[in-house]
Backbone as CSV, one residue per row, in Angstrom:
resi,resn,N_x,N_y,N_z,CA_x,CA_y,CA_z,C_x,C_y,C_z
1,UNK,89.453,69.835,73.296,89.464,70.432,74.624,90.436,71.605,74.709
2,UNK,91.501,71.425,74.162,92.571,72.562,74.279,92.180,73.673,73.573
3,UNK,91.061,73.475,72.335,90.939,74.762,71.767,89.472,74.864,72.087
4,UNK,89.071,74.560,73.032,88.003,74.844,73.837,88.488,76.273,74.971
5,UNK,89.396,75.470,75.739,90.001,76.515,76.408,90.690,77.456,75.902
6,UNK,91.196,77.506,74.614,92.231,78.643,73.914,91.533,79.778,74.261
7,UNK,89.825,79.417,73.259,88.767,80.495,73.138,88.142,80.779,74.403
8,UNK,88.440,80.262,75.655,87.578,80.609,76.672,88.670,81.625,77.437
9,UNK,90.133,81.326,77.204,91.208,82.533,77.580,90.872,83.746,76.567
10,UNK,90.475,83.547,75.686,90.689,84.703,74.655,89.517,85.188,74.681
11,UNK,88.760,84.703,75.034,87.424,85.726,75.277,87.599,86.388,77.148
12,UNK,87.868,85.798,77.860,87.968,86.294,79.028,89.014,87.341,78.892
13,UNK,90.344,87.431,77.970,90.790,88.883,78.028,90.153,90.069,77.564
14,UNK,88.358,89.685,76.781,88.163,90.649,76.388,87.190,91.460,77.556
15,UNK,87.507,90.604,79.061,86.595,91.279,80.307,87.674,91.643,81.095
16,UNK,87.170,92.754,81.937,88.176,92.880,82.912,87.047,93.854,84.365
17,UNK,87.576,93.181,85.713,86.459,93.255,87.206,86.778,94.767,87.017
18,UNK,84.876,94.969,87.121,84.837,96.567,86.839,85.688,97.360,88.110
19,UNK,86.298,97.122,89.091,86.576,97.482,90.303,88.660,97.509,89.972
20,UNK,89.145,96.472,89.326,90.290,96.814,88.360,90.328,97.901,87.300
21,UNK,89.236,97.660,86.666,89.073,98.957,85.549,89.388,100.378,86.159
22,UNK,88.489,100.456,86.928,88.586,102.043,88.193,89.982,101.703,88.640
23,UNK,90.484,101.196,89.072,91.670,101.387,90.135,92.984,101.648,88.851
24,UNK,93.061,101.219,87.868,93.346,101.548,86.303,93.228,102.562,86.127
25,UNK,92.176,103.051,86.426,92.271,104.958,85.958,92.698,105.948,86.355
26,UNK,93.475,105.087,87.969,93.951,106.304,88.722,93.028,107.019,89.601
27,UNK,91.937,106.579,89.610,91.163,107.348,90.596,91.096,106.721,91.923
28,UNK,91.639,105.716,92.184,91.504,104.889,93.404,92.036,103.534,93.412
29,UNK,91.883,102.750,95.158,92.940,101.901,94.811,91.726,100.802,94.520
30,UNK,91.631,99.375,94.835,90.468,98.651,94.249,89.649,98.400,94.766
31,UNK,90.005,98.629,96.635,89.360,98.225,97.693,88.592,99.721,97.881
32,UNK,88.893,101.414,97.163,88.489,101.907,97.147,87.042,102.203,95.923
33,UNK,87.785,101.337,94.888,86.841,101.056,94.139,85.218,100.403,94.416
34,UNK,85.546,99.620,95.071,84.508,98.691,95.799,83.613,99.384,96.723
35,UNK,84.610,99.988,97.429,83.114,101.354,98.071,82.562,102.383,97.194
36,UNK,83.065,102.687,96.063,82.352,103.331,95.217,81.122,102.560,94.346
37,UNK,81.646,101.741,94.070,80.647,100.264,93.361,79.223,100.518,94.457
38,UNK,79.034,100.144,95.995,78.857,99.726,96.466,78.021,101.221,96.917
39,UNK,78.472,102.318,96.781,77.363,103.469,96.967,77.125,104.276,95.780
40,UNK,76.879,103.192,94.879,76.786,103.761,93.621,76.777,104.905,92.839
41,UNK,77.628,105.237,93.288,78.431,105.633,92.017,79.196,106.018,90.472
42,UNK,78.934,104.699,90.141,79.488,104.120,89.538,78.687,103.459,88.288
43,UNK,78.823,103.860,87.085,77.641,103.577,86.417,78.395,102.860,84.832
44,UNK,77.999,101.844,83.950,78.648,101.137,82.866,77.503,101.166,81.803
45,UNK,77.903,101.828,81.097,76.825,102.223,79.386,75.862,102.851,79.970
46,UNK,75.511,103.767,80.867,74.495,104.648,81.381,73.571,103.270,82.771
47,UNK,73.664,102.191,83.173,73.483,101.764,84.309,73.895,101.821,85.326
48,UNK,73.331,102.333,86.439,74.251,102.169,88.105,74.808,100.459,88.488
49,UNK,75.447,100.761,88.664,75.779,99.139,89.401,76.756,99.303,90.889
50,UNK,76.239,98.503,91.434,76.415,98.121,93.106,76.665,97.029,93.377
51,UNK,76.658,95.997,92.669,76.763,94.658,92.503,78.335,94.654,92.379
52,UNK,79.096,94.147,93.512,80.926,93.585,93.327,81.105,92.265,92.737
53,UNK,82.430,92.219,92.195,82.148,91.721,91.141,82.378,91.375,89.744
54,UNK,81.658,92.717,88.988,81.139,92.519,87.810,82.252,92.619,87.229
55,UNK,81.918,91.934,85.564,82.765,91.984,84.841,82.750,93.109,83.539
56,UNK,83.415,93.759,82.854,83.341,95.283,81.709,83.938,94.374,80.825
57,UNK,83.596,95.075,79.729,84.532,94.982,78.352,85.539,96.328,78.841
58,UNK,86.396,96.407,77.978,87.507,97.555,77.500,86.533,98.545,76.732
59,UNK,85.734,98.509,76.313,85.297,99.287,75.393,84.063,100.033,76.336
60,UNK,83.702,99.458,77.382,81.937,99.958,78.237,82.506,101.338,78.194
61,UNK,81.859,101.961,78.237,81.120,103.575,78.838,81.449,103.346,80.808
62,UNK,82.419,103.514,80.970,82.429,103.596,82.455,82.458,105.227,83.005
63,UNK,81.560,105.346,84.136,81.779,106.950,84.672,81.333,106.738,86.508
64,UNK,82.229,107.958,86.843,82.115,108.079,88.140,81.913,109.130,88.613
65,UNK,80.012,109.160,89.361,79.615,110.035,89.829,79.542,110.936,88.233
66,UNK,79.019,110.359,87.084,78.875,111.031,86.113,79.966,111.775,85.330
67,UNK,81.308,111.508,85.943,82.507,111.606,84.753,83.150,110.287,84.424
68,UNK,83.488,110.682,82.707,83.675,109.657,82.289,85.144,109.174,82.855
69,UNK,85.333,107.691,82.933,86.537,107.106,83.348,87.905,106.816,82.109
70,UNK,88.808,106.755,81.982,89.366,106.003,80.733,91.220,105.653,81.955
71,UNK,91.755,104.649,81.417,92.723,104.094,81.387,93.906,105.569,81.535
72,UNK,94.934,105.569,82.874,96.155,105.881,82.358,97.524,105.532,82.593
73,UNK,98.193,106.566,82.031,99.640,105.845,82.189,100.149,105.998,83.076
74,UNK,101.002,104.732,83.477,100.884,104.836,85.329,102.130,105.288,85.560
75,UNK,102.028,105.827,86.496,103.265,107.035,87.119,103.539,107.072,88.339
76,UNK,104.818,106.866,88.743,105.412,106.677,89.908,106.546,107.125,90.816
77,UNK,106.204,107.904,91.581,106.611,109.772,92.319,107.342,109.139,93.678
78,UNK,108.383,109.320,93.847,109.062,109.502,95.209,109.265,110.709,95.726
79,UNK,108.708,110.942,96.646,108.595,112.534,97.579,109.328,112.152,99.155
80,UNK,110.056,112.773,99.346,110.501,113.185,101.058,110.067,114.086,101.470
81,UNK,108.926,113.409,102.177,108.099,114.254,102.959,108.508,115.360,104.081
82,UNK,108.007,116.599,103.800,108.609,117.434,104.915,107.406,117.568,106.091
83,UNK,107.796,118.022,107.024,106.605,117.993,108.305,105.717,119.032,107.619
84,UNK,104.548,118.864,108.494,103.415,120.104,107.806,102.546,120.014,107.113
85,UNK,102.552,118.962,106.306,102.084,118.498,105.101,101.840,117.109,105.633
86,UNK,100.114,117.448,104.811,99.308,115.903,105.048,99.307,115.420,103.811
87,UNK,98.616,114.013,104.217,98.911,112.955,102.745,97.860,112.500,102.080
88,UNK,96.084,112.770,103.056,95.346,112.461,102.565,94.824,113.935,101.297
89,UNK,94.001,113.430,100.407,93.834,113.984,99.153,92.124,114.864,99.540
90,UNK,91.471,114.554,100.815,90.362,114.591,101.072,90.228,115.847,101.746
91,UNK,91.077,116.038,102.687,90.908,117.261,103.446,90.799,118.974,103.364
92,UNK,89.674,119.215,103.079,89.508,120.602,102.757,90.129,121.792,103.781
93,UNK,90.380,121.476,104.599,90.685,122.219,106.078,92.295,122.043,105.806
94,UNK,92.643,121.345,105.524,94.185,121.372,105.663,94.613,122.436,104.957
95,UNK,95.784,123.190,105.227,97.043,124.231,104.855,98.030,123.947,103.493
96,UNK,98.111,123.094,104.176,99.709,122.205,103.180,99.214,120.884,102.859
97,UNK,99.633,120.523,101.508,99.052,119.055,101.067,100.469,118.879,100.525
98,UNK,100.766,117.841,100.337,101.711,116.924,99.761,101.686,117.289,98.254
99,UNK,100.346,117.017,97.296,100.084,116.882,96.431,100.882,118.352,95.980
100,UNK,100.445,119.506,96.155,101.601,121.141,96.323,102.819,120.957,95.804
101,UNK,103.393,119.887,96.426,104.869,119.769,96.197,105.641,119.363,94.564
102,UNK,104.598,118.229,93.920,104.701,117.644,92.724,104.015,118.397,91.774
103,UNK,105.620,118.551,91.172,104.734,119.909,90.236,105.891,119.240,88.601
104,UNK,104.800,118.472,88.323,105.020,117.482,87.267,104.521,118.134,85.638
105,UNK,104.667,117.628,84.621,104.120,117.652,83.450,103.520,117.278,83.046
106,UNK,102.756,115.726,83.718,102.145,114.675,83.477,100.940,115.327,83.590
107,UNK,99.774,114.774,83.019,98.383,115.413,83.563,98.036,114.403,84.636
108,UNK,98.157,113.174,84.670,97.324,111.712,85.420,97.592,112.553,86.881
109,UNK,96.344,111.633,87.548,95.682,112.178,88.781,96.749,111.092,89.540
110,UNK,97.503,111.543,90.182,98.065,110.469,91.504,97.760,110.812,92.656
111,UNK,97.128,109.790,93.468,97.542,110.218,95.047,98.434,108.861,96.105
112,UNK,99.013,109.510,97.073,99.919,109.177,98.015,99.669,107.399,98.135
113,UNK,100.666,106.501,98.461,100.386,105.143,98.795,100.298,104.990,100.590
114,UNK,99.581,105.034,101.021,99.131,104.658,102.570,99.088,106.492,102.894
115,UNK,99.513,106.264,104.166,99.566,107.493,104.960,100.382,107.827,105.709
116,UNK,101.381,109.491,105.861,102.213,109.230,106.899,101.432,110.978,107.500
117,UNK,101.529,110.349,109.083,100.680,112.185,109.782,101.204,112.977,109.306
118,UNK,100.620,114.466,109.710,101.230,115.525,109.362,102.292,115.754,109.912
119,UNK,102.920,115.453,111.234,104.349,115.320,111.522,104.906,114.717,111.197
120,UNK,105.216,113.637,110.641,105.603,112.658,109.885,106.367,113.010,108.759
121,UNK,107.956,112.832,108.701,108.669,113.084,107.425,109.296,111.565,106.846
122,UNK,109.457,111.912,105.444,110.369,110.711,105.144,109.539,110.333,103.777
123,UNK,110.189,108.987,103.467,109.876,108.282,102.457,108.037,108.297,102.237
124,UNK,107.774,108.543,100.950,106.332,108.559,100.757,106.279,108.881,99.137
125,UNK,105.309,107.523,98.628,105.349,106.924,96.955,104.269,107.443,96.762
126,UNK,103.916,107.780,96.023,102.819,108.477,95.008,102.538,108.117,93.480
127,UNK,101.652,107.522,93.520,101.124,107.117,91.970,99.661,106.885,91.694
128,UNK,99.306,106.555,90.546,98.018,106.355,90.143,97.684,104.963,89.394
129,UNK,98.848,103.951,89.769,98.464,102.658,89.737,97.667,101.880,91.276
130,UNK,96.444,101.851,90.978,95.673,101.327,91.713,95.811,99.890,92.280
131,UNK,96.407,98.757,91.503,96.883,97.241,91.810,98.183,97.605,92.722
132,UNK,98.929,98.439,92.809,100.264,98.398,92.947,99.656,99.005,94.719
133,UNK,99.029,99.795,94.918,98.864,100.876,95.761,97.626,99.583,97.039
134,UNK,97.078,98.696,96.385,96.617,97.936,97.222,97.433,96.742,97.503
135,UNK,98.495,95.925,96.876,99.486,95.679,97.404,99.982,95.853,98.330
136,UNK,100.459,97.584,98.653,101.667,97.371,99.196,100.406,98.410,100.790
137,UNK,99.867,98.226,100.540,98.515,99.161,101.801,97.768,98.188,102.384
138,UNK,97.644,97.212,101.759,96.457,95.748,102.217,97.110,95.126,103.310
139,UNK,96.133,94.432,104.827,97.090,94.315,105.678,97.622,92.951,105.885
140,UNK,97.211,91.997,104.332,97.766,90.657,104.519,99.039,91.111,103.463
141,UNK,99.595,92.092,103.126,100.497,92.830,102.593,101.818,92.933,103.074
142,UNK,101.830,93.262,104.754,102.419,94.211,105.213,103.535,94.316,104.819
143,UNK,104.465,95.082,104.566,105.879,95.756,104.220,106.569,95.835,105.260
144,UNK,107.941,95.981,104.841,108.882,96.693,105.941,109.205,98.519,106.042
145,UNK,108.686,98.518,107.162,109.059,99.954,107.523,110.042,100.426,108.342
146,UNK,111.166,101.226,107.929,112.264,101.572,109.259,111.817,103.257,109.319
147,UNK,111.841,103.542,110.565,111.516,104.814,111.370,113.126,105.438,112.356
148,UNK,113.194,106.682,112.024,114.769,107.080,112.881,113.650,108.003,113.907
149,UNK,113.660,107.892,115.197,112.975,108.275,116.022,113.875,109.217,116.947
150,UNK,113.271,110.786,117.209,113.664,111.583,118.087,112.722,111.576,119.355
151,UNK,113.291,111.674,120.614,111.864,111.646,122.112,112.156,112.453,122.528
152,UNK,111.399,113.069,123.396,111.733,114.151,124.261,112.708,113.655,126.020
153,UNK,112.878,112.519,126.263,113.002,111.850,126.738,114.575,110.791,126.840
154,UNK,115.275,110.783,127.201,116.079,109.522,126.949,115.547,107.879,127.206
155,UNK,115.847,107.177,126.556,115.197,105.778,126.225,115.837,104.851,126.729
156,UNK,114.732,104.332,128.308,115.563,103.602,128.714,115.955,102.034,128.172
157,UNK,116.881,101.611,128.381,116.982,100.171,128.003,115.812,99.143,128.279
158,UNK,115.355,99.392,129.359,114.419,98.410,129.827,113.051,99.232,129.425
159,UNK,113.015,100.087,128.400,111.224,100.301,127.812,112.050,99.612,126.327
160,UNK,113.567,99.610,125.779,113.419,99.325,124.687,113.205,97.491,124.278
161,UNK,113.846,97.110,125.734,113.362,95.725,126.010,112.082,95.435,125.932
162,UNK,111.155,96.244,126.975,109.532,96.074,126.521,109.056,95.619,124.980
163,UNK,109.241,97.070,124.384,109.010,97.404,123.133,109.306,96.461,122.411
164,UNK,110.641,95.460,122.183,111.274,94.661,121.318,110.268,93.442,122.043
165,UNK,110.154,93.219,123.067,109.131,91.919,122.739,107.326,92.165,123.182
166,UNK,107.405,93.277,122.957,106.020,93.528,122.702,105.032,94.223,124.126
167,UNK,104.239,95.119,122.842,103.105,95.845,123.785,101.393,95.684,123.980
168,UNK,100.783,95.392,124.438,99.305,95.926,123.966,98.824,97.141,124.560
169,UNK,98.210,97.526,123.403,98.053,98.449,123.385,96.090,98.788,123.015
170,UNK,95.688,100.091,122.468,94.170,99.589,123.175,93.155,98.752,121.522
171,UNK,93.974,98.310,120.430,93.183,97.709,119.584,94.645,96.525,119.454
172,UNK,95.622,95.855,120.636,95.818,94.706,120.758,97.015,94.738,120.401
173,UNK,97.948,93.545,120.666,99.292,93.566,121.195,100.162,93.709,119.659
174,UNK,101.051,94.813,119.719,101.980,95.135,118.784,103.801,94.467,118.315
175,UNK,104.461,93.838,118.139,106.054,93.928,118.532,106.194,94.079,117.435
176,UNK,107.515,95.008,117.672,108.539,95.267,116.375,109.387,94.381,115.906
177,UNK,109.651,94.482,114.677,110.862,93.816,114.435,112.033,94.000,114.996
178,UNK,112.374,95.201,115.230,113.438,95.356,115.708,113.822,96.998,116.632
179,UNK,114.629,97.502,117.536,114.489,98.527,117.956,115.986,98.823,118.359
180,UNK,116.399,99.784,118.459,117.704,100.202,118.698,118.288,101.127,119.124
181,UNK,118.886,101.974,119.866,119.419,103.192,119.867,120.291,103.715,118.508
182,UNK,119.973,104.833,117.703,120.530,105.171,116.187,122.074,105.346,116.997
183,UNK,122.023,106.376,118.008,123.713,106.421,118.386,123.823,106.354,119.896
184,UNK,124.531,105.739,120.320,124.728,105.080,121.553,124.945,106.288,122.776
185,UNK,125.384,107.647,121.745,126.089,108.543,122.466,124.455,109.442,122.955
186,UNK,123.562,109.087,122.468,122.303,110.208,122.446,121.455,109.299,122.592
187,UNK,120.436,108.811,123.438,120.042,107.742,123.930,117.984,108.414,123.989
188,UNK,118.478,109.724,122.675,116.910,110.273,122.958,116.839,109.820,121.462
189,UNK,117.687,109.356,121.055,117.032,108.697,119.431,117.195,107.066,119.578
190,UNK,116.034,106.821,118.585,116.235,105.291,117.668,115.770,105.137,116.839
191,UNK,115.756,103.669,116.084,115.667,103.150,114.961,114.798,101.731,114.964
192,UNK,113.733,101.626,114.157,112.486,101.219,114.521,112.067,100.143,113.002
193,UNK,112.050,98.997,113.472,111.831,97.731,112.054,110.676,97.427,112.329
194,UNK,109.712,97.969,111.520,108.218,97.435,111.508,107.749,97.142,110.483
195,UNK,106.680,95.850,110.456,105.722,95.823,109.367,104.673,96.294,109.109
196,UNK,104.079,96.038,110.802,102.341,96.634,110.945,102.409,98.055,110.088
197,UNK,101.004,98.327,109.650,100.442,99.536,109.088,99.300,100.135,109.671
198,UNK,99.365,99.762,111.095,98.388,100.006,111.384,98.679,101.832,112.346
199,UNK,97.185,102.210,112.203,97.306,103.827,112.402,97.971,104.673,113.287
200,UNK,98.855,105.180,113.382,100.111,105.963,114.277,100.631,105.347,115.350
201,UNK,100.952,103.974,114.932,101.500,102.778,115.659,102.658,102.952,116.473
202,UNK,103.551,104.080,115.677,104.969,104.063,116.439,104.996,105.188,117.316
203,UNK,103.918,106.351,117.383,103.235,107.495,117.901,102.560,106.622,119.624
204,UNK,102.080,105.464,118.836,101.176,104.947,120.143,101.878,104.235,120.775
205,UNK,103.036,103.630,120.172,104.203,102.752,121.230,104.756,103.412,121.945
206,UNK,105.075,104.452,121.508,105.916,105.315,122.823,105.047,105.763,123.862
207,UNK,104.135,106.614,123.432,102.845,107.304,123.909,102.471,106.229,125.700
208,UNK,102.764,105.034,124.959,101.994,104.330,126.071,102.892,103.921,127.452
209,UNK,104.665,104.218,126.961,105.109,104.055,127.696,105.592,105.472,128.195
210,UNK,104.895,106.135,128.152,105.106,107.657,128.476,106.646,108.520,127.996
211,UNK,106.354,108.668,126.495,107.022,108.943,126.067,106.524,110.198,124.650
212,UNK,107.051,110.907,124.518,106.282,111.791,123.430,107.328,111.861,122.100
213,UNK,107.114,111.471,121.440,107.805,111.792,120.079,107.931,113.180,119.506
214,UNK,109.216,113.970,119.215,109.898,115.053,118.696,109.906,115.419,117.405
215,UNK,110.037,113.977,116.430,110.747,114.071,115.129,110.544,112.692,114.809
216,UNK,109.758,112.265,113.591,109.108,110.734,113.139,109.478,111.014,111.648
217,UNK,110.900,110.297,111.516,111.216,109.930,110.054,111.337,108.761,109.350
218,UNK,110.294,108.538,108.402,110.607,107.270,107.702,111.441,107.419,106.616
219,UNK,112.459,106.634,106.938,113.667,106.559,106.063,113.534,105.462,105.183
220,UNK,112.614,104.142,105.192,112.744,103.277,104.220,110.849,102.919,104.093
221,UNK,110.950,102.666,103.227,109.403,101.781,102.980,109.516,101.321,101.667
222,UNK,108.948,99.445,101.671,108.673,99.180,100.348,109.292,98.667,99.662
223,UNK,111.154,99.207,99.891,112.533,98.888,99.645,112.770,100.035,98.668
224,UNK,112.249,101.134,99.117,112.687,102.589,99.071,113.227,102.851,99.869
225,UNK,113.999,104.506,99.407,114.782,105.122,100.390,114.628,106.531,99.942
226,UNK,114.992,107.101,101.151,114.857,108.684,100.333,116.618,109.339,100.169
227,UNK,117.236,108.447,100.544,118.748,108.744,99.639,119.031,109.456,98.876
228,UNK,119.511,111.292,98.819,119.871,111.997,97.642,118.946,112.751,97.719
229,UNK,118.142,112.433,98.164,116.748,113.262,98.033,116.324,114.132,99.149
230,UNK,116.096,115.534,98.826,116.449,116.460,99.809,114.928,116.685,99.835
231,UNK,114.982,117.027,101.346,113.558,116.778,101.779,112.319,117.979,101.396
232,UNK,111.434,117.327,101.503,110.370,118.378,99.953,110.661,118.219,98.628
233,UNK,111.766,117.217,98.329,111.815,117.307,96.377,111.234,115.536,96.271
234,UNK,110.986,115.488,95.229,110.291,114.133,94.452,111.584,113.885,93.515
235,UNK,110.970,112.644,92.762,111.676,112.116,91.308,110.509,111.036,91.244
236,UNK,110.815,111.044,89.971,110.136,109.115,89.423,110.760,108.011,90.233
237,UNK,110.242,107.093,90.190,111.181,105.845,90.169,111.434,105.371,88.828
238,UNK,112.917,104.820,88.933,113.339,103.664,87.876,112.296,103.085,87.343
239,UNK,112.916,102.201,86.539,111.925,101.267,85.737,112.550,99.993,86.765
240,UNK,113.658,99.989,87.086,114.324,98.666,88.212,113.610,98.783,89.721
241,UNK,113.271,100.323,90.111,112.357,100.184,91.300,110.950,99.933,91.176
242,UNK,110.570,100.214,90.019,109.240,99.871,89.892,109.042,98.536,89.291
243,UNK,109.692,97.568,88.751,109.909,96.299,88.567,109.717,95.551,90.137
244,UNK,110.773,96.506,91.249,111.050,95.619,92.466,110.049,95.781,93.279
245,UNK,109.034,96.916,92.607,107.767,96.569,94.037,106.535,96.171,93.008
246,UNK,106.746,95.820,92.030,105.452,94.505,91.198,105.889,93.729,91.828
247,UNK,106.951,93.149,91.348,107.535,91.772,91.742,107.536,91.458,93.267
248,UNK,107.443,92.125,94.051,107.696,92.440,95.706,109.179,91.610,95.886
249,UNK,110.016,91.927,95.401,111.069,91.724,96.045,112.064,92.351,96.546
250,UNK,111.795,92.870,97.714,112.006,93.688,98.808,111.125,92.948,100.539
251,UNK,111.956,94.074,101.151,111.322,92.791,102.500,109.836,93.222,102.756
């Protein structure tokens, strides 16, 4: 029995879910994979397949949309985002892309992990590991996010009371972890502990209590920081930060 199963592990490493394979290559994350699968796309030794799922050898003929796919080395970009600059990789109309900024040696294709708007500065990871990038984006996932918030407005105590135990809002009730005035002396900033990822959440919390946002900086995500890092420049991460968001140990 035991060397029943030896050979049934050792043949199963020689498969791997064609939808891992893609998210492996850097072209997407896996859940993006799956919509490619799924409007086929996506083709293994010259067959389309649409079927989720399936299982590849290492060796298949994989291509997308008729280029071939292969394995790379995964690479992992910390950028401080400056305003102006969007994060999606899609937009033909846009001015300023993020991607502009990383001006690397590497050839591998990376794009951005989640999304922050085009006003939106701060912390923002970039790579072309696909497992890592649905991790920390998936919403049984969620991460910790801190936000240093400018308003046009001073903030009263009793909306930050609201806010701290919660809003609904028009796709359903939000609370933060935590909310604060950054300095006691300037009561048009704060500081904002969230997990949700859901779409311009901290844009729509204020928004609803009639409030307009100035200046939206994410200062932490992930158990990153943009520390040292002057805004518009990148670096790699460590091999110790990229250990700490496999492992997820960070909040």
């Amino acid at each position: 029995m035991k060397q029943l199963k030896k050979e049934r592990e050792i043949r199963n490493q020689d498969y791997i879910r064609l939808n891992k394979f893609i998210a492996s290559t850097g072209l997407c994350s896996r859940r993006e994979a799956d919509e490619y699968i799924k409007s086929g796309l996506i083709s293994v030794n010259g067959k389309v397949i649409t079927e989720l799922g399936v299982k590849i050898k290492h060796t298949d003929n994989v291509k997308y949309d008729g280029k071939n796919l292969t394995t790379q080395k995964k690479i992992y970009i910390l950028l401080n985002k400056p305003k102006d600059y969007v994060t999606t990789t899609r937009d033909p109309r846009a001015k300023k892309n993020v991607m502009e900024l990383i001006h690397s040696s590497d050839k591998e294709r990376i794009y951005p992990v989640g999304r922050l708007d085009r006003n939106t500065t701060g912390v923002l990871l970039l790579t072309n590991d696909g497992d890592l990038t649905t991790k920390l984006t998936h919403p049984k996932y969620n991460k910790l996010k801190i936000y240093h918030i400018h308003l046009n407005k001073v903030l009263k105590k009793a909306d930050i009371d609201k806010i701290a135990s919660g809003v609904t809002l028009e796709d359903g009730f939000i609370k933060v972890d935590s909310i604060s005035y950054v300095n006691p002396g300037d009561k048009k900033q704060a500081g904002i502990e969230i997990h949700s990822g859901r779409n311009r959440i901290i844009r729509r919390i204020f928004e609803h209590l009639n409030y307009r946002i100035t200046k939206l900086d994410r200062v932490y995500f992930a158990g990153l920081t943009k520390k040292g890092l002057p805004r518009g420049k990148w670096r790699y991460l460590s091999a110790k930060e990229v250990s700490m968001l496999k492992t997820g140990k960070y909040k």
